[in-house]
FIKOLZA-1660 file (N, C-alpha, C; in steps of 0.1 Angstrom, whole numbers, plus 5000, padded with zeros to 4 digits):
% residues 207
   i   px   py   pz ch aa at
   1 4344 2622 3169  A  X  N
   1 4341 2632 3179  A  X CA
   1 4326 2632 3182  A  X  C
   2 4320 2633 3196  A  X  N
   2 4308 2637 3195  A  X CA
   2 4304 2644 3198  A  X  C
   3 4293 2650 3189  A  X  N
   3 4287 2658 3187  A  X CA
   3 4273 2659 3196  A  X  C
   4 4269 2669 3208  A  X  N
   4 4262 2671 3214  A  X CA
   4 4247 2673 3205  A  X  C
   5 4233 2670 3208  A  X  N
   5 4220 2673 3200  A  X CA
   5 4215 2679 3211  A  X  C
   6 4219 2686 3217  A  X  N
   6 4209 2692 3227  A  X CA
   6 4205 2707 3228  A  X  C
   7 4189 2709 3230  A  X  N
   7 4186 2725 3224  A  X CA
   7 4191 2736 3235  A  X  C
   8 4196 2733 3245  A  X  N
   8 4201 2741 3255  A  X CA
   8 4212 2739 3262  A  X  C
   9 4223 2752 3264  A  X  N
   9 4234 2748 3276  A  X CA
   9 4229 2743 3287  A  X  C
  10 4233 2732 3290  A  X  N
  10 4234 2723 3303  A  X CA
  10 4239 2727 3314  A  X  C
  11 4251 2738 3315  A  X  N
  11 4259 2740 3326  A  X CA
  11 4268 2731 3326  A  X  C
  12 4265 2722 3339  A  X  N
  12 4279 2713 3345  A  X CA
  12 4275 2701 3341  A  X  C
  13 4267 2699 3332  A  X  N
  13 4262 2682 3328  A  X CA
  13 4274 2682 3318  A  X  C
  14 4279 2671 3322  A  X  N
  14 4292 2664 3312  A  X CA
  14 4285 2646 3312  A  X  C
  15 4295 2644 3304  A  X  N
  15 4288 2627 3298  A  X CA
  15 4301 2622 3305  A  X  C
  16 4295 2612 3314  A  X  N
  16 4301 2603 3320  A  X CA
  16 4308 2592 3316  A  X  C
  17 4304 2589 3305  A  X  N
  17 4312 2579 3299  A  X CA
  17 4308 2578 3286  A  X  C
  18 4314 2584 3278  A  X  N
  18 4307 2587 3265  A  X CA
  18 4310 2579 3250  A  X  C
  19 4322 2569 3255  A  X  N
  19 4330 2561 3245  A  X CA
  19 4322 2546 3248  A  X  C
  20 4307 2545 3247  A  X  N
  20 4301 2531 3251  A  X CA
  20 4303 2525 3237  A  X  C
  21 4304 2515 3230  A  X  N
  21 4304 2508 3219  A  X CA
  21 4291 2513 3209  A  X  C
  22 4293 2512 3200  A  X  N
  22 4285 2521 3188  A  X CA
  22 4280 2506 3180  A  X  C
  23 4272 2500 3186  A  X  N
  23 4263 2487 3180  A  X CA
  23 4252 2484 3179  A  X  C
  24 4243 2498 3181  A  X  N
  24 4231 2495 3180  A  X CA
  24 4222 2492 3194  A  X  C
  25 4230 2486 3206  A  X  N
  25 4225 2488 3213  A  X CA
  25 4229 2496 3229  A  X  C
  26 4235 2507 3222  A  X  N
  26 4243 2521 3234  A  X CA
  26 4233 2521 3241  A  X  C
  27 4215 2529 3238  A  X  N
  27 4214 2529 3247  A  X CA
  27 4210 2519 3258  A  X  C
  28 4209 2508 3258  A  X  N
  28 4207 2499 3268  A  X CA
  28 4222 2491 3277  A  X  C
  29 4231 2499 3269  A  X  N
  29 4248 2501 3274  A  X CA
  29 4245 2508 3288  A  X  C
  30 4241 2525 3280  A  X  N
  30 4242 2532 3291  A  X CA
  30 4231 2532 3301  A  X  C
  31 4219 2525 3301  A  X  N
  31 4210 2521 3313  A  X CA
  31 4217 2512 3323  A  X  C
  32 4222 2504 3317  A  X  N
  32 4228 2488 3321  A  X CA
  32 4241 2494 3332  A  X  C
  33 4250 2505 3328  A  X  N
  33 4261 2514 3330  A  X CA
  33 4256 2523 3340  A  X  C
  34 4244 2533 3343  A  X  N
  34 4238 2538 3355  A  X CA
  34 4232 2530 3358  A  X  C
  35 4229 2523 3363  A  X  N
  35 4221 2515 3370  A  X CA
  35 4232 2507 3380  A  X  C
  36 4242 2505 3374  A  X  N
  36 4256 2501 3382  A  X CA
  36 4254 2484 3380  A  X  C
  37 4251 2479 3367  A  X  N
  37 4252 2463 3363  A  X CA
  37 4266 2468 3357  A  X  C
  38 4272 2475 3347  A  X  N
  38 4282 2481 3333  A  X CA
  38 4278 2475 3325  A  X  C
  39 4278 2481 3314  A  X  N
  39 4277 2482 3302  A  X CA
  39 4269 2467 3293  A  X  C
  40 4279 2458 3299  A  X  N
  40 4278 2444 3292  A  X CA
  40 4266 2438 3297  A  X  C
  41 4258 2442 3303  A  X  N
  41 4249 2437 3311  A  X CA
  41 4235 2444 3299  A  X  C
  42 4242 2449 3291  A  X  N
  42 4226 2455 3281  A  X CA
  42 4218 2447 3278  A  X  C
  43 4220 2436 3274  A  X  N
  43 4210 2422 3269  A  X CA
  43 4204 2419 3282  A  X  C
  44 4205 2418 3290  A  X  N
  44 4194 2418 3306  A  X CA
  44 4185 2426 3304  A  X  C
  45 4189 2441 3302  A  X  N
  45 4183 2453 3302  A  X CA
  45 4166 2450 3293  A  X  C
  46 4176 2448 3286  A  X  N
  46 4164 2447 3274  A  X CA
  46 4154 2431 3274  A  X  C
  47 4160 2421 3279  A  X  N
  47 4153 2412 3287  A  X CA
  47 4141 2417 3302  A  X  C
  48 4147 2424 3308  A  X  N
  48 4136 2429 3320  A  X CA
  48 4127 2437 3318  A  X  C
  49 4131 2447 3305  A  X  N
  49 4118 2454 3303  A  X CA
  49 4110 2449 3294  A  X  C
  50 4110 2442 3291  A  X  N
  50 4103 2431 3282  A  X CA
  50 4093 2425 3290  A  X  C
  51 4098 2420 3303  A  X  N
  51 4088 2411 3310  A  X CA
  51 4083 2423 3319  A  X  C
  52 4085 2435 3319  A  X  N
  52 4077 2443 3328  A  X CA
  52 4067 2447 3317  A  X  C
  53 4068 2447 3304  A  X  N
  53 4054 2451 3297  A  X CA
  53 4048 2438 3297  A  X  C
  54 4053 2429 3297  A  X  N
  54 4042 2414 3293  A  X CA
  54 4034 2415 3308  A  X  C
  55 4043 2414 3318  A  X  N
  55 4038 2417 3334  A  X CA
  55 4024 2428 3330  A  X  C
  56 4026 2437 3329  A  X  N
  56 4018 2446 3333  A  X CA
  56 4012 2454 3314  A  X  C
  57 4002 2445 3304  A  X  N
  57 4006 2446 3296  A  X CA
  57 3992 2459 3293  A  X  C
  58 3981 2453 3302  A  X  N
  58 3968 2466 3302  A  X CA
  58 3971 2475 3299  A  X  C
  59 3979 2482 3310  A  X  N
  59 3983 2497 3310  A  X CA
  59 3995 2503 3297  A  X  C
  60 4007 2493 3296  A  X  N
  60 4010 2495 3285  A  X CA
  60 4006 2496 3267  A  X  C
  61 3996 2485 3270  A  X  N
  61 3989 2486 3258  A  X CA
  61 3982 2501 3255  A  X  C
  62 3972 2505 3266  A  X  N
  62 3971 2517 3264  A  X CA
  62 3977 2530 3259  A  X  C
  63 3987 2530 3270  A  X  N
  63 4001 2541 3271  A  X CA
  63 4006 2536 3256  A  X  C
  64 4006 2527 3247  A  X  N
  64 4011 2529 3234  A  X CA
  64 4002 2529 3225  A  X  C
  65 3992 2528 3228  A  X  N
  65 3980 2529 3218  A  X CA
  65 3981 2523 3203  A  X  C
  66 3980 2509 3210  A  X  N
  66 3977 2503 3196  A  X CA
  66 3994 2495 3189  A  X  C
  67 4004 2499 3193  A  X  N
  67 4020 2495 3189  A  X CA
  67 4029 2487 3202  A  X  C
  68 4018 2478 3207  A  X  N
  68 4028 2474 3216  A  X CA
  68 4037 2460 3214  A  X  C
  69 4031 2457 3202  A  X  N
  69 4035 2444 3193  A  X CA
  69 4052 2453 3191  A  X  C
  70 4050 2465 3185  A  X  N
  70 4066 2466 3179  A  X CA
  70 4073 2470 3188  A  X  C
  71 4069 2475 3198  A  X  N
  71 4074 2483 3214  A  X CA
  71 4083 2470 3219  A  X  C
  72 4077 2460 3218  A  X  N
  72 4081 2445 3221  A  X CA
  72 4092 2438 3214  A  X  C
  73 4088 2441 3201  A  X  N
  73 4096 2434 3191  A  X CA
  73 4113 2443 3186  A  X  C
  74 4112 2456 3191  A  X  N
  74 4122 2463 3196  A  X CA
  74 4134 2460 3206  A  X  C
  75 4125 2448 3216  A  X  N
  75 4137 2443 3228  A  X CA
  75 4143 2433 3220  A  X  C
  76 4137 2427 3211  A  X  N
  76 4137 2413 3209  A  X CA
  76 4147 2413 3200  A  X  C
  77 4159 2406 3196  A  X  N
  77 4173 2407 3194  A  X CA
  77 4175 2389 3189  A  X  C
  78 4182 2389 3175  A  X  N
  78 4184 2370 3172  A  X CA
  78 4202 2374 3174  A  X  C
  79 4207 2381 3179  A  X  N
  79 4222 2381 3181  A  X CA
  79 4226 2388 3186  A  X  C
  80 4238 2392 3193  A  X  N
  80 4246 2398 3204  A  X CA
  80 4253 2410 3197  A  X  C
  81 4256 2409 3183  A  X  N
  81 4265 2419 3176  A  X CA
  81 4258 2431 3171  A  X  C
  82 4260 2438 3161  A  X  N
  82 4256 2449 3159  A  X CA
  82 4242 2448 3155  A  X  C
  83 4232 2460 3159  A  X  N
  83 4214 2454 3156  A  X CA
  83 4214 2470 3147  A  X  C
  84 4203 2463 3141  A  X  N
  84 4193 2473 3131  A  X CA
  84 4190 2488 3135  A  X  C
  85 4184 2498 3134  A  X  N
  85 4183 2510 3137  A  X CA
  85 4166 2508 3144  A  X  C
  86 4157 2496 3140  A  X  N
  86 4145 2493 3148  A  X CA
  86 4144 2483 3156  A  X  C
  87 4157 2483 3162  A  X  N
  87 4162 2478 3176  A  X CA
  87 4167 2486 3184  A  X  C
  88 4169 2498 3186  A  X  N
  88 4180 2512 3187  A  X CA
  88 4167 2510 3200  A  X  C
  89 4174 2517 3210  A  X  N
  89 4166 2522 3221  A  X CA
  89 4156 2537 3219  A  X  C
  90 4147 2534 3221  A  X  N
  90 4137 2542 3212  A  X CA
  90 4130 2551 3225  A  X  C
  91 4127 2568 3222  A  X  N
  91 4127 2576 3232  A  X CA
  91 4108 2585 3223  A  X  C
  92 4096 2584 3231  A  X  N
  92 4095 2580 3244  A  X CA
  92 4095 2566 3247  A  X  C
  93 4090 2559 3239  A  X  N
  93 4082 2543 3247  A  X CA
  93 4094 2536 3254  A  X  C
  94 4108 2535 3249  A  X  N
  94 4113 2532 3262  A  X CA
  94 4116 2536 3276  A  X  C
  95 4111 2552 3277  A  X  N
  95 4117 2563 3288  A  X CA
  95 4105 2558 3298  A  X  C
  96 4094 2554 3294  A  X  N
  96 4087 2548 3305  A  X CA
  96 4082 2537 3312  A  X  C
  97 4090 2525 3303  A  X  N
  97 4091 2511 3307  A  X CA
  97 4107 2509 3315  A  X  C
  98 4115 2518 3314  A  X  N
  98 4127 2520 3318  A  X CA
  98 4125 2523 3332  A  X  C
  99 4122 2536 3331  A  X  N
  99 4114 2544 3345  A  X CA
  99 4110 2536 3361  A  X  C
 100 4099 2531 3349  A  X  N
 100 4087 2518 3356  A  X CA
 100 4096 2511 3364  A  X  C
 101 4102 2502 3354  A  X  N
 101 4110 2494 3354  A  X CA
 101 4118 2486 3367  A  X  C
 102 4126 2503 3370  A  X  N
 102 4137 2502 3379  A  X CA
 102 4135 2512 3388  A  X  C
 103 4123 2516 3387  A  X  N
 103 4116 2529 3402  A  X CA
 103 4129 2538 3401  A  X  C
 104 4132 2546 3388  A  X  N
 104 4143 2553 3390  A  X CA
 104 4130 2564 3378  A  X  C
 105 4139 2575 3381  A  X  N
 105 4136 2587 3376  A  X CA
 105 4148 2587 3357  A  X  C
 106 4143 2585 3347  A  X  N
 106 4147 2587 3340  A  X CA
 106 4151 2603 3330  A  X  C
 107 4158 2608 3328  A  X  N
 107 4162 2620 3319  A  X CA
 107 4170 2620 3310  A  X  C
 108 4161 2622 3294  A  X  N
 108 4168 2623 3284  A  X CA
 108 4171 2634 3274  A  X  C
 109 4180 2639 3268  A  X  N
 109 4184 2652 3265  A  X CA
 109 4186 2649 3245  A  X  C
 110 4174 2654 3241  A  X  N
 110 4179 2653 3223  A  X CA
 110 4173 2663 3219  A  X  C
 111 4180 2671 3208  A  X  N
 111 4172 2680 3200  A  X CA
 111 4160 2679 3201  A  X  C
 112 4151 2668 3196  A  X  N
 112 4135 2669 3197  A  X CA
 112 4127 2662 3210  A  X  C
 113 4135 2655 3217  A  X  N
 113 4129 2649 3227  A  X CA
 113 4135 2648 3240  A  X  C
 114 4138 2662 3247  A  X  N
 114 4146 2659 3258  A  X CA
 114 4135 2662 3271  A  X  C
 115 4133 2651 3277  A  X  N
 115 4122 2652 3283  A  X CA
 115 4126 2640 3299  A  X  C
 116 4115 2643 3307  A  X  N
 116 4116 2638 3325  A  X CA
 116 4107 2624 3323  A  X  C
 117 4112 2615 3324  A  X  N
 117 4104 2601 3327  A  X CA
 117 4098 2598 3347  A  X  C
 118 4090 2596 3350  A  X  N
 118 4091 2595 3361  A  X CA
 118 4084 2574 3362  A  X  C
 119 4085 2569 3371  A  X  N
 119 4074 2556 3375  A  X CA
 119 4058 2558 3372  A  X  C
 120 4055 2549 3362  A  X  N
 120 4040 2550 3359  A  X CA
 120 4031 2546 3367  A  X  C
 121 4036 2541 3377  A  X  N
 121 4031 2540 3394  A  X CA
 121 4037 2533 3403  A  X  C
 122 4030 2534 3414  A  X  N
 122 4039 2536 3427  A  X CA
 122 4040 2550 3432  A  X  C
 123 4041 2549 3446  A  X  N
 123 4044 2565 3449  A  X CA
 123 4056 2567 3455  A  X  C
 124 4062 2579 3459  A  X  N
 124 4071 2585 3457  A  X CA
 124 4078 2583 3475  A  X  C
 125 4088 2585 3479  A  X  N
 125 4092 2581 3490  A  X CA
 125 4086 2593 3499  A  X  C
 126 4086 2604 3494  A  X  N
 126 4088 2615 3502  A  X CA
 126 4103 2625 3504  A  X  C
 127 4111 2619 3503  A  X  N
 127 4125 2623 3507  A  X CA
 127 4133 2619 3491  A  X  C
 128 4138 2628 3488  A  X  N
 128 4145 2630 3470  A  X CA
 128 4159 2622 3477  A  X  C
 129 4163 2621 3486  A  X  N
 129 4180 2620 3493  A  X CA
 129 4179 2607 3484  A  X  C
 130 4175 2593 3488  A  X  N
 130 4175 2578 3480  A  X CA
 130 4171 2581 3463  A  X  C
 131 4167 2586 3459  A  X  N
 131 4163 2586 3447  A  X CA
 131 4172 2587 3437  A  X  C
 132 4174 2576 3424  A  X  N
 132 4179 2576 3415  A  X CA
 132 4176 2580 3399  A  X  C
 133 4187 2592 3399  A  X  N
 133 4180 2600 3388  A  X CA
 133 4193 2591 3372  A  X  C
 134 4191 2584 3367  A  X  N
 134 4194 2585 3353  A  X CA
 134 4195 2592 3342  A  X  C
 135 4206 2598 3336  A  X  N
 135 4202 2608 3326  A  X CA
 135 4210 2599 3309  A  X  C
 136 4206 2601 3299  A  X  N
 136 4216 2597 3290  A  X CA
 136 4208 2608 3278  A  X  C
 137 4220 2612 3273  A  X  N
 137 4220 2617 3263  A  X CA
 137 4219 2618 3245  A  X  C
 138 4215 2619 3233  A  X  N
 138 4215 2617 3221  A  X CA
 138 4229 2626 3215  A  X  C
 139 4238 2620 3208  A  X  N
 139 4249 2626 3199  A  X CA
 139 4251 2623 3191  A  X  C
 140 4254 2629 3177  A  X  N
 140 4258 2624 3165  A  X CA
 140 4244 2620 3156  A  X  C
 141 4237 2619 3161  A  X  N
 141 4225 2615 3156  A  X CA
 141 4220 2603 3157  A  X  C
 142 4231 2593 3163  A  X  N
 142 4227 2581 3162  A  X CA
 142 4236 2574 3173  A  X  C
 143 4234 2578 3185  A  X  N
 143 4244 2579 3196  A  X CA
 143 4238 2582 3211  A  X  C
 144 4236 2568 3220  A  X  N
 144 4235 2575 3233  A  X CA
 144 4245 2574 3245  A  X  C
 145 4247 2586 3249  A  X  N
 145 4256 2583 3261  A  X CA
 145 4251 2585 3273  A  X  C
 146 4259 2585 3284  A  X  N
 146 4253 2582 3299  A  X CA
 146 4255 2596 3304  A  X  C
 147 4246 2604 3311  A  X  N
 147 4256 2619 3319  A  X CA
 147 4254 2620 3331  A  X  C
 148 4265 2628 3337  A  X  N
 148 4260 2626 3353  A  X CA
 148 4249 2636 3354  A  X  C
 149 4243 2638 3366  A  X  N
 149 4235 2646 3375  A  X CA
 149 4239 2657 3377  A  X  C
 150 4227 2665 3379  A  X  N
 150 4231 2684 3384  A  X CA
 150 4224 2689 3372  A  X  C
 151 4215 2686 3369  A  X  N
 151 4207 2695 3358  A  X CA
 151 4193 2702 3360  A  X  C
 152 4187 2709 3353  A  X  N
 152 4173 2710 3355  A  X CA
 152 4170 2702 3344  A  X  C
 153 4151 2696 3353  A  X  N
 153 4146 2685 3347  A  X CA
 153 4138 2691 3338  A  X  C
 154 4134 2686 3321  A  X  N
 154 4131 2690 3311  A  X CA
 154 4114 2684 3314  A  X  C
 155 4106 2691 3306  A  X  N
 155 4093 2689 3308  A  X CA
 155 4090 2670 3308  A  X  C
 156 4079 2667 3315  A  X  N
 156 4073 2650 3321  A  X CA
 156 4072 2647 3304  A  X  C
 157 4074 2638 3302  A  X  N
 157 4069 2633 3294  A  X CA
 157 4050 2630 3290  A  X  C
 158 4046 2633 3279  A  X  N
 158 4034 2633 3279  A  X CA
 158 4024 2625 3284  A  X  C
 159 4031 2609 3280  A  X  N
 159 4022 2597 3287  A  X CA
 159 4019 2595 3297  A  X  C
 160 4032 2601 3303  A  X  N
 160 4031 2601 3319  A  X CA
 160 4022 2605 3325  A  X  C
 161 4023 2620 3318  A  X  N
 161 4009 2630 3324  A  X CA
 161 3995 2621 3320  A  X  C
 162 3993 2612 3310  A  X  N
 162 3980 2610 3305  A  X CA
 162 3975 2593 3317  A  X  C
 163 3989 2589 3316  A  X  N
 163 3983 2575 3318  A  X CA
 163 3990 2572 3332  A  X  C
 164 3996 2583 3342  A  X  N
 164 4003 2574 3354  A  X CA
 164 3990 2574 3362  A  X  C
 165 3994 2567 3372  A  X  N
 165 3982 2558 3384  A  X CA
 165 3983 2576 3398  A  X  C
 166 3972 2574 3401  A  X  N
 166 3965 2586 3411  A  X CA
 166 3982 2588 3419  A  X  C
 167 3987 2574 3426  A  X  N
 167 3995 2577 3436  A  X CA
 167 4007 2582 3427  A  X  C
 168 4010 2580 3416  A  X  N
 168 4026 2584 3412  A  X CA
 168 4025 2598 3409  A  X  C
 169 4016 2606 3411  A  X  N
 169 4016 2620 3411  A  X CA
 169 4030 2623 3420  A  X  C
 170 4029 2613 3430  A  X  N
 170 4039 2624 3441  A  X CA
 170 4052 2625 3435  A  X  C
 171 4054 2612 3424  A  X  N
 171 4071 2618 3416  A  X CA
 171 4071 2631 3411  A  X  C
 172 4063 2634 3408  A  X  N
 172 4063 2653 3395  A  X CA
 172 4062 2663 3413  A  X  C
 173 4053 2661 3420  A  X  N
 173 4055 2674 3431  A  X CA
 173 4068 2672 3440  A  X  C
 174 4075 2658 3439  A  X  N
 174 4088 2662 3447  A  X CA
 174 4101 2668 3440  A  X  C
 175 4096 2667 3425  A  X  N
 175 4106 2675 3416  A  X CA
 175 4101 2689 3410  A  X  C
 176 4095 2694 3414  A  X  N
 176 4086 2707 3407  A  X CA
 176 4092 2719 3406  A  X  C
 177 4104 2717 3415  A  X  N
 177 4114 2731 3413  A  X CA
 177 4124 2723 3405  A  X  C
 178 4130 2713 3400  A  X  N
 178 4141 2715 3392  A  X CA
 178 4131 2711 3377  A  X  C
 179 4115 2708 3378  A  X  N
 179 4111 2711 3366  A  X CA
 179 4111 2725 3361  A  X  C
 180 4107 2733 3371  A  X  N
 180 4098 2747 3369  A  X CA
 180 4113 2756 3360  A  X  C
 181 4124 2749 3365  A  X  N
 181 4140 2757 3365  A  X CA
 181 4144 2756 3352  A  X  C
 182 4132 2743 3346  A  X  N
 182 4141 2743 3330  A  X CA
 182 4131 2757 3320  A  X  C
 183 4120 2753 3326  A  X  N
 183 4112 2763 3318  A  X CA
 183 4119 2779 3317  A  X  C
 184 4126 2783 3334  A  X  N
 184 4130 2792 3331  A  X CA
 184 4142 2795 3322  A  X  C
 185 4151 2782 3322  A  X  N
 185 4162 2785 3320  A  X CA
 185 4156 2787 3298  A  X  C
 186 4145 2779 3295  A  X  N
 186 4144 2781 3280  A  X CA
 186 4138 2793 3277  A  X  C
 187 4134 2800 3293  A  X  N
 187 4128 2812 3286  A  X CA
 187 4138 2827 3281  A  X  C
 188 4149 2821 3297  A  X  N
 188 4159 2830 3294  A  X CA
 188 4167 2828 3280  A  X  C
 189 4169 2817 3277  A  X  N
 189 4177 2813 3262  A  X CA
 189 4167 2818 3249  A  X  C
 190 4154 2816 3251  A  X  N
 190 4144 2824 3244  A  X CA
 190 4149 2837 3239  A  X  C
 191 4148 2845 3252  A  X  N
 191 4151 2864 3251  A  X CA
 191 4166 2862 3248  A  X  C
 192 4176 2853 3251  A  X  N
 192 4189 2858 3246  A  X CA
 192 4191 2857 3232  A  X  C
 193 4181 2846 3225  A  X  N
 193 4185 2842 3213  A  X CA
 193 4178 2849 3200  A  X  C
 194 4166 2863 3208  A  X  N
 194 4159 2870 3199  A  X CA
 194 4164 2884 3202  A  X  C
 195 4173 2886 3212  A  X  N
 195 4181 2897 3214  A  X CA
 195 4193 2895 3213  A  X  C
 196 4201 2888 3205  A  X  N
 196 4214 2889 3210  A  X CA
 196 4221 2898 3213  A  X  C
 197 4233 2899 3222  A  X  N
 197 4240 2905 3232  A  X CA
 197 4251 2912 3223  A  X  C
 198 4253 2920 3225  A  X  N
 198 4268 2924 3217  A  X CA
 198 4281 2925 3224  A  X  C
 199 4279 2920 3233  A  X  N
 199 4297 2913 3242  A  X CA
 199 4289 2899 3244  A  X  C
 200 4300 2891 3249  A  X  N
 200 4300 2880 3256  A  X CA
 200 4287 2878 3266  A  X  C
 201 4280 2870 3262  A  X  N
 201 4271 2862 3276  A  X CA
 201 4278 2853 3285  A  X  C
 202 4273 2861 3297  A  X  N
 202 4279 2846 3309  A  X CA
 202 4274 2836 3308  A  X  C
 203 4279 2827 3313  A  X  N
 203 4276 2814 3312  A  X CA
 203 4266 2808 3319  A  X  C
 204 4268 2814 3335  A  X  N
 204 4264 2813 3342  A  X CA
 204 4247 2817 3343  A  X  C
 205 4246 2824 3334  A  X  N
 205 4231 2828 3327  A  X CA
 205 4221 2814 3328  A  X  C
 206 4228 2803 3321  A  X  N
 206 4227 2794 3318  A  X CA
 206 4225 2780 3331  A  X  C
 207 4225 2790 3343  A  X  N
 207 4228 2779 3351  A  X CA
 207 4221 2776 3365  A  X  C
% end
């Protein structure tokens, strides 16, 4: 059964496909699986982002400060079957080579790290309608799965804020209200969870 790790109700975010193969490399299953290659296509995955840090290795090197040897050595795989736990798709340094990657908006939801990936540059279209938001999720502890859309976005990831280029600002202002929506939603969960209720809370509280 899995077991959700996430510090807040979601509302209507359900996991899209949650039965990905448990081998060590799920999450590059479920990138490979939104991105619309499926699933089997993970070993690409982890092949392209590999050559997008060698590609562009300045800025990455920075953005990891000093670990981009193991950031590296994380894609890098001697067999197709089950890999190590320091092969596992690793959150943040992958959430922003991911991002980069595939000019998609990344969102990941875990107990300690559920956070908004945006493109470490490039700018933003203007218009949110084309834009592809990815979300996957941490379960079990050792578990990622894919979820659909319709959520509020959880705070930018830090690097992003430190190291994206002048023009990718425009990704964070064309999402500024479904960021601003999560802060509210943790503030309301805040006051419910230092007052609790003595009937039932709606759900909808939450939403």
């Amino acid at each position: 059964m899995l077991k959700p790790s996430f510090p807040v109700q979601k509302g209507n975010v359900v996991y899209r496909k949650p039965y990905l193969t448990t081998d060590g490399n799920c999450g590059f299953r479920a990138i490979a699986l939104l991105l619309g290659f499926g699933e089997e296509c993970w070993s690409l995955v982890r092949k392209r982002l590999d050559q997008e840090i060698v590609s562009h290795v300045t800025p990455y090197d920075r953005l990891f400060t000093g670990h981009i040897k193991e950031v590296r050595d994380s894609l890098m795989i001697s067999g197709l079957g089950v890999q190590p736990m320091d092969k596992w798709l690793s959150i943040p340094d992958m959430g922003y080579v991911i991002a980069t990657t595939y000019n998609i908006i990344l969102v990941t939801f875990g107990m300690t790290f559920s956070m908004t990936f945006f493109p470490m540059r490039g700018s933003h279209s203007g218009s949110t309608k084309n834009d592809r938001i990815c979300c996957i999720g941490f379960v079990n502890g050792n578990h990622w799965v894919p979820m659909k859309d319709g959520f509020p976005m959880p705070d930018i990831a830090p690097g992003w804020k430190q190291y994206h280029t002048n023009e990718a600002t425009s990704w964070a202002i064309a999402y500024i209200d479904r960021l601003q929506h999560w802060g509210y939603l943790l503030d309301r969960l805040s006051r419910v969870t230092q007052n609790p209720p003595t009937e039932l809370v709606d759900a909808n509280v939450f939403r």
